[in-house]
C-alpha positions in Angstrom: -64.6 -51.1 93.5 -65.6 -54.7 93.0 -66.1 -55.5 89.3 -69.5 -57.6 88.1 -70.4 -59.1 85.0 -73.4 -58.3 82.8 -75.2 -60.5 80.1 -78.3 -59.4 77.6 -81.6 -61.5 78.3 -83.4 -62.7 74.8 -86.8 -64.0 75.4 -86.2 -65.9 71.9 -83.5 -68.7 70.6 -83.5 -66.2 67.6 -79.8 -65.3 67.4 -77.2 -62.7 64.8 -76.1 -66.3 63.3 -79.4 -68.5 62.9 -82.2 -65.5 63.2 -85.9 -66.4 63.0 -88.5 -64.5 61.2 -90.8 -62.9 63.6 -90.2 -65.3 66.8 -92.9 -65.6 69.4 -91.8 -65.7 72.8 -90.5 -68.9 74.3 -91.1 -68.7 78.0 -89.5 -72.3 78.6 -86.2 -71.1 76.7 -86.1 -67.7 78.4 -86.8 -69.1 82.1 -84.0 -71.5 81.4 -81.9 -68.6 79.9 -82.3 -66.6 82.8 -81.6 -69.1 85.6 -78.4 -70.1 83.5 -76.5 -66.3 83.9 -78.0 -66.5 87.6 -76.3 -70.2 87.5 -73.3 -69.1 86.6 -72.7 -65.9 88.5 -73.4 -62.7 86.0 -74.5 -59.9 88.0 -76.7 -58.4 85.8 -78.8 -59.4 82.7 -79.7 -56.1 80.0 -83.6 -56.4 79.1 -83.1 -54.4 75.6 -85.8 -52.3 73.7 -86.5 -51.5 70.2 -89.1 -50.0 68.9 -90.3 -53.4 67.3 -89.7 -55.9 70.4 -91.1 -57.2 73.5 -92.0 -55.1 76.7 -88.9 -54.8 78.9 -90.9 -54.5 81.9 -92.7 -57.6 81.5 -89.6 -59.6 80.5 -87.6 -58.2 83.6 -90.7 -59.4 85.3 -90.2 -63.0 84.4 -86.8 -63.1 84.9 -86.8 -61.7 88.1 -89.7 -64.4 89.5 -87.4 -67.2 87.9 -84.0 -66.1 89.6 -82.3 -65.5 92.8 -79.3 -63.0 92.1 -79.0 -61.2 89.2 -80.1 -58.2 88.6 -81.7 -57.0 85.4 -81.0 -53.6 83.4 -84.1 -52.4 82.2 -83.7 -50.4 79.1 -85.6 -47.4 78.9 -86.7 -44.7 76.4 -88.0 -41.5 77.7 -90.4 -41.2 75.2 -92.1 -44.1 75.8 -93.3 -44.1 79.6 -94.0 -41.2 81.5 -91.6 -41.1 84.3 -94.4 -41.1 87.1 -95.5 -44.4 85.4 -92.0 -45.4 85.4 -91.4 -44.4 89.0 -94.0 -47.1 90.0 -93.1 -49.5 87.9 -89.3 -49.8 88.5 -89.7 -50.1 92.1 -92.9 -52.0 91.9 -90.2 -54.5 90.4 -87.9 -53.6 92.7 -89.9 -54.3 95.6 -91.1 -57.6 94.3 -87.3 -58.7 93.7 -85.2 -57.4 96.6 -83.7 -54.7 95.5 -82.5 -56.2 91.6 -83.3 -53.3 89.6 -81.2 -50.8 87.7 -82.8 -48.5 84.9 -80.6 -47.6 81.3 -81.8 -44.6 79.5 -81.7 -44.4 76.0 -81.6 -41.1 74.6 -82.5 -42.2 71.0 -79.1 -42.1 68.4 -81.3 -42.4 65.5 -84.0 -40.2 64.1 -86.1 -42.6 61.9 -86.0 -45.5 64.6 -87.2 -42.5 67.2 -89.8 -41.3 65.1 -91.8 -45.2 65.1 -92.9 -43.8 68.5 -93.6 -40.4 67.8 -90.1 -38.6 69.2 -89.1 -35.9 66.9 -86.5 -34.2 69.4 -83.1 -33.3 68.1 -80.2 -35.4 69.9 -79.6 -32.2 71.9 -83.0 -32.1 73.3 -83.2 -35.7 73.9 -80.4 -35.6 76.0 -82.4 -32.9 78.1 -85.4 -34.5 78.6 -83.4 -37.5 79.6 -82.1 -35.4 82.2 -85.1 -33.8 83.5 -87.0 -37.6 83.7 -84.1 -38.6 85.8 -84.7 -35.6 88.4 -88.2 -36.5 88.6 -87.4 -40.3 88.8 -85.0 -39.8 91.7 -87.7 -37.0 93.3 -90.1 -39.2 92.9 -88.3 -42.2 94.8 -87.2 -39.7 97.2 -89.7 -37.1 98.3 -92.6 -38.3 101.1 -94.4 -35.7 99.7 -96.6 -34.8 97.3 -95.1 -32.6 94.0 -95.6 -30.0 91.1 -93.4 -30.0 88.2 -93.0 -27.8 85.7 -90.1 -28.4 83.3 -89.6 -28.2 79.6 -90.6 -31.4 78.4 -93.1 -32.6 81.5 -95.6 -31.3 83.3 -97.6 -32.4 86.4 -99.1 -31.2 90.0 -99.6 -32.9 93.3 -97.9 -36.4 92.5 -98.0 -38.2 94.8 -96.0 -41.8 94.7 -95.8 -44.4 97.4 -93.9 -46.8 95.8 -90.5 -46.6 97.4 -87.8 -48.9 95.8 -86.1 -51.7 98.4 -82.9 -49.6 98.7 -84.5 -45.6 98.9 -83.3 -45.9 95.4 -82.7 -47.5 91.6 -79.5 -47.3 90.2 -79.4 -45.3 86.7 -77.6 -46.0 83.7 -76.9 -44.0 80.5 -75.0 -44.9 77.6 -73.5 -42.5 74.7 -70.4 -41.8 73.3 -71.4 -37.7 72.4 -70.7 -34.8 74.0 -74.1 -34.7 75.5 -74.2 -38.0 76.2 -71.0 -37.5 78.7 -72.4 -34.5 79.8 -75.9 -35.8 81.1 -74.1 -39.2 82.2 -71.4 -37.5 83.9 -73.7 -35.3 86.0 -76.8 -38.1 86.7 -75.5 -41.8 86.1 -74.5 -44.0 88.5 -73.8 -46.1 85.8 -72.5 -45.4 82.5 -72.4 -47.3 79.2 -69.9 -47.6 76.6 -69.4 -49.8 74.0 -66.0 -51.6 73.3 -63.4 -49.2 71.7 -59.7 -49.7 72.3 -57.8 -49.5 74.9 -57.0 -45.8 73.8 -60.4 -44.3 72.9 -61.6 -45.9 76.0 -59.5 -44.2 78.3 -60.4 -40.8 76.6 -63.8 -41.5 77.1 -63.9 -42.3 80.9 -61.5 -39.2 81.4 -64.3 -36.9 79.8 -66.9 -38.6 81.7 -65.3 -38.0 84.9 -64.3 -34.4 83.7 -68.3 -33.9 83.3 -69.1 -35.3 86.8 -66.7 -32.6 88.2 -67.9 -30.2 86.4 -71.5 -30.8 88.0 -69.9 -30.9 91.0 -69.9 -34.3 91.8 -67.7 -35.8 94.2 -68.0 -39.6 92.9 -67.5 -40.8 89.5 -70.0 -42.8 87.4 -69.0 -46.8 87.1 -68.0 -47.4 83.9 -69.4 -50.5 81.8 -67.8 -51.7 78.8 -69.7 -53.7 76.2 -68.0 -56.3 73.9 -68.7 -59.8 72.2 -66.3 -62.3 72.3 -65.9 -65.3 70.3 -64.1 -67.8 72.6 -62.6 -71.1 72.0 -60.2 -74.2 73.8 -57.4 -72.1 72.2 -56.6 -69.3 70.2 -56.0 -70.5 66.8 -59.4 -72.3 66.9 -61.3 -69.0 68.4 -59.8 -67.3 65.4 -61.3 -69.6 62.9 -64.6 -69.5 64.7 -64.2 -65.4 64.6 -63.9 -65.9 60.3 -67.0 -68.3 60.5 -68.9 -66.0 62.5 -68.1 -63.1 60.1 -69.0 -65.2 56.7 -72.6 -66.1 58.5 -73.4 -62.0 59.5 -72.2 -61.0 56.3 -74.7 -64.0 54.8 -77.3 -63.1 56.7 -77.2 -59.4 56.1 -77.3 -60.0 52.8 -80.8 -62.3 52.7 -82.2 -59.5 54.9 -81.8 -60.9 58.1 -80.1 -58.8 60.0 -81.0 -54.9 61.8 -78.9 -53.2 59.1 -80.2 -53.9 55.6 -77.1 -54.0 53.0 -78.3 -50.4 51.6 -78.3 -49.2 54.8 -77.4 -45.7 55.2 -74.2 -44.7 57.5 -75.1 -45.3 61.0 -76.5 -41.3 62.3 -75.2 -42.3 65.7 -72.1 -41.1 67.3 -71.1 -44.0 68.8 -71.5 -46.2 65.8 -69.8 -43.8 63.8 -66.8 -43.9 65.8 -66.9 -47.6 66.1 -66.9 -47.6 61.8 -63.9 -45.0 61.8 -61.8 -46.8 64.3 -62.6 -50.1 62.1 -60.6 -48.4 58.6 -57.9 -48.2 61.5 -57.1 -52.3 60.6 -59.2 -55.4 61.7 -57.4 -56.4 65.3 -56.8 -53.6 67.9 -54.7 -54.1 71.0 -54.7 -57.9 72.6 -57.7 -58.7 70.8 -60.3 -56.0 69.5 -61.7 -57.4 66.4 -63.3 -55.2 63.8 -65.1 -56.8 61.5 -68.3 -57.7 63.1 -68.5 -54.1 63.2 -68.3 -53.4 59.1 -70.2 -56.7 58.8 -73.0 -55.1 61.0 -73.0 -51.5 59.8 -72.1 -50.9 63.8 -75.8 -51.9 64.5 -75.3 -51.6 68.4 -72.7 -53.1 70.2 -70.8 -55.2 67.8 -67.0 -55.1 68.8 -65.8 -58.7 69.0 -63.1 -60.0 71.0 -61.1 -62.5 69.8 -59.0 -65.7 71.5 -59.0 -68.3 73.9 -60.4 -67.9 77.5 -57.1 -66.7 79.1 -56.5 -64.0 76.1 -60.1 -63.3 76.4 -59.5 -62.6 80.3 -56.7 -60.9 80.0 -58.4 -58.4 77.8 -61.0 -57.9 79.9 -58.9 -57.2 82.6 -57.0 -54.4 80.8 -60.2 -52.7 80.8 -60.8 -53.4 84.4 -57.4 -51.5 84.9 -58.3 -48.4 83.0 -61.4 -48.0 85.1 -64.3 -49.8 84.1 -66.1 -52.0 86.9 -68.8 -53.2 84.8 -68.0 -55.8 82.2 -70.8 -56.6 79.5 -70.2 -59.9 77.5 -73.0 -61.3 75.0 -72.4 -63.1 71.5 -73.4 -64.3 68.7 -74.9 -67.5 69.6 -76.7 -66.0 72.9 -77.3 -69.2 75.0 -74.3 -71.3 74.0 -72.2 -68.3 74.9 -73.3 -67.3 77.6 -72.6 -70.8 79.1 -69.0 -70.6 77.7 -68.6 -67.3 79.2 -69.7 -68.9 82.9 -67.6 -71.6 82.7 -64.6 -70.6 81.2 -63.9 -67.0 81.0 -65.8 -65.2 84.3 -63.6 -67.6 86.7 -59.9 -66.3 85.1 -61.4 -62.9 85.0 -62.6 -63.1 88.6 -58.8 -65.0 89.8 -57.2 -62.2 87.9 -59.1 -59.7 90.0 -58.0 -61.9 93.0 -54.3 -61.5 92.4 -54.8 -57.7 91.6 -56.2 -57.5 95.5 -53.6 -59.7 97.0 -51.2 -58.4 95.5 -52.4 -54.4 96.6 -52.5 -56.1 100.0 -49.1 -57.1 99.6 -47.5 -53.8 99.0 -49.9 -52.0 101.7 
């Protein structure tokens, strides 16, 4: 399965190690942001959601008119659009891009940043309307026909949609690291998220995933993205000291309020930042290059998992994940833009030769 590369689009210079106050959108600086991952051959570009910041839809939007390749992962909570409203606008975009779509369900990990929009679901039933809005999604793409539905947490008669996405379809993601989250993903995605544990825990994970998707029956697996963010230098001695520069500014900045997790902040409710908090009392560096303590720093506020070196040690940890499974690899960091360009020019082309030599060398043997 060929691997691809996915970024995180921010519509703002704001960044974890120099954040503004409230930033306005900068449509120069995101135009230029997004034609420099489609510049240097990412695949994909997240569009993130929070209760607190832009439309998704509306930045995917821009990105999409200003690029040529990528595609862009819109993240979506099901609480927030009805899915016959999202059914039209996914492949509306869809249509108007070629095809450069894939949605990422969030079920919602924590209560009081659910409740801002009203959701007062229990993780449980989150993860089950998530499910049913994906069946009516798909339907929805799918069915020339008008259709009833009557399920637990929608309700509707004689829909009819004729927005058909470029493909007959849109690709769907889900992220989690629960039992339900594996569960639902294992059965639905095409796509599913996971943020960057060890080599170990990883390998765990995408075994119960695909354990899930045979359960449902399911003769295909899910892809498997991996989330991580490195800090990269010329060598690794010099990424190391960039790694303790970039921990002293989150800590700083946490602590004058300027980051997503206040210093008082209660333990993450979340299972996956809970997990990414336990393995950190583990020690600070995990296999080649896992690095911790952006994750203490941050109270696991997300993805947070650094990883650590030069480009070659960079690459070769990425490709150790490549060879447990996962075919979608997520890279953002701390200083979004200027990373990103380090990322294209110096650590997507050894990742992408290593992946070469794997093939040859299958070839080879064949």
């Amino acid at each position: 399965m060929t691997t691809e590369f996915i970024s995180v689009t921010f519509p703002t210079p704001s960044t974890d190690l120099a954040p503004l106050t409230e930033p306005k959108i900068d449509p120069a600086f995101l135009m230029r942001y997004a034609r420099t991952l489609d510049d240097y051959g990412f695949d994909y570009t997240l569009i993130p959601y929070h209760s607190s910041s832009f439309d998704p839809f509306t930045i995917g939007a821009t990105v999409l008119a200003n690029t040529k390749n990528i595609k862009i992962i819109v993240a979506l909570r099901p609480n927030t659009v009805y899915p016959t409203v999202a059914a039209k606008s996914l492949a509306t975009l869809d249509q108007l891009s070629g095809g450069r779509v894939v949605v990422h369900f969030i079920a919602g990990g924590d209560p009081a940043e659910q409740a801002r929009e009203g959701d007062f679901l229990d993780k449980e039933e989150r993860y089950e309307r998530t499910a049913e809005y994906i069946r009516i999604l798909r339907r929805a793409w799918e069915s020339s026909e008008p259709f009833d539905h009557d399920g637990k947490y929608y309700q509707f008669k004689d829909f009819s949609n004729k927005v058909r996405p470029t493909n007959g379809t849109i690709p769907v993601s889900i992220g989690g690291s629960s039992d339900a989250a594996y569960r639902v993903g294992g059965e639905l995605a095409d796509i599913f998220g996971l943020w960057g544990e060890p080599l170990k825990e990883t390998r765990e994970q995408i075994a119960k995933i695909n354990a899930a998707a045979e359960q449902a029956g399911r003769k295909d697996r899910p892809r498997i993205w991996v989330t991580f963010r490195p800090i990269v230098a010329e060598t690794d001695e010099l990424a190391w000291k960039k790694a303790h520069k970039t921990l002293d500014l989150l800590t700083e900045n946490r602590s004058k309020g300027l980051a997503r997790a206040p210093v008082n902040a209660a333990p993450p409710l979340n299972v996956g930042s809970q997990r990414l908090l336990d393995i950190a009392k583990r020690g600070d560096v995990q296999d080649r290059a896992l690095w911790y303590p952006t994750v203490t720093a941050t109270n696991a506020s997300g993805a947070s998992t650094a990883l650590v070196g030069s480009p070659e040690t960079i690459a070769a940890s990425l490709l150790d994940y490549v060879d447990l499974g996962a075919s979608l690899i997520s890279i953002r960091g701390y200083d979004n833009y200027n990373d990103a360009v380090d990322y294209g020019r110096y650590v997507l082309p050894l990742v992408r030769a290593g992946l070469a030599e794997r093939e040859a060398a299958k070839k080879a043997v064949a």
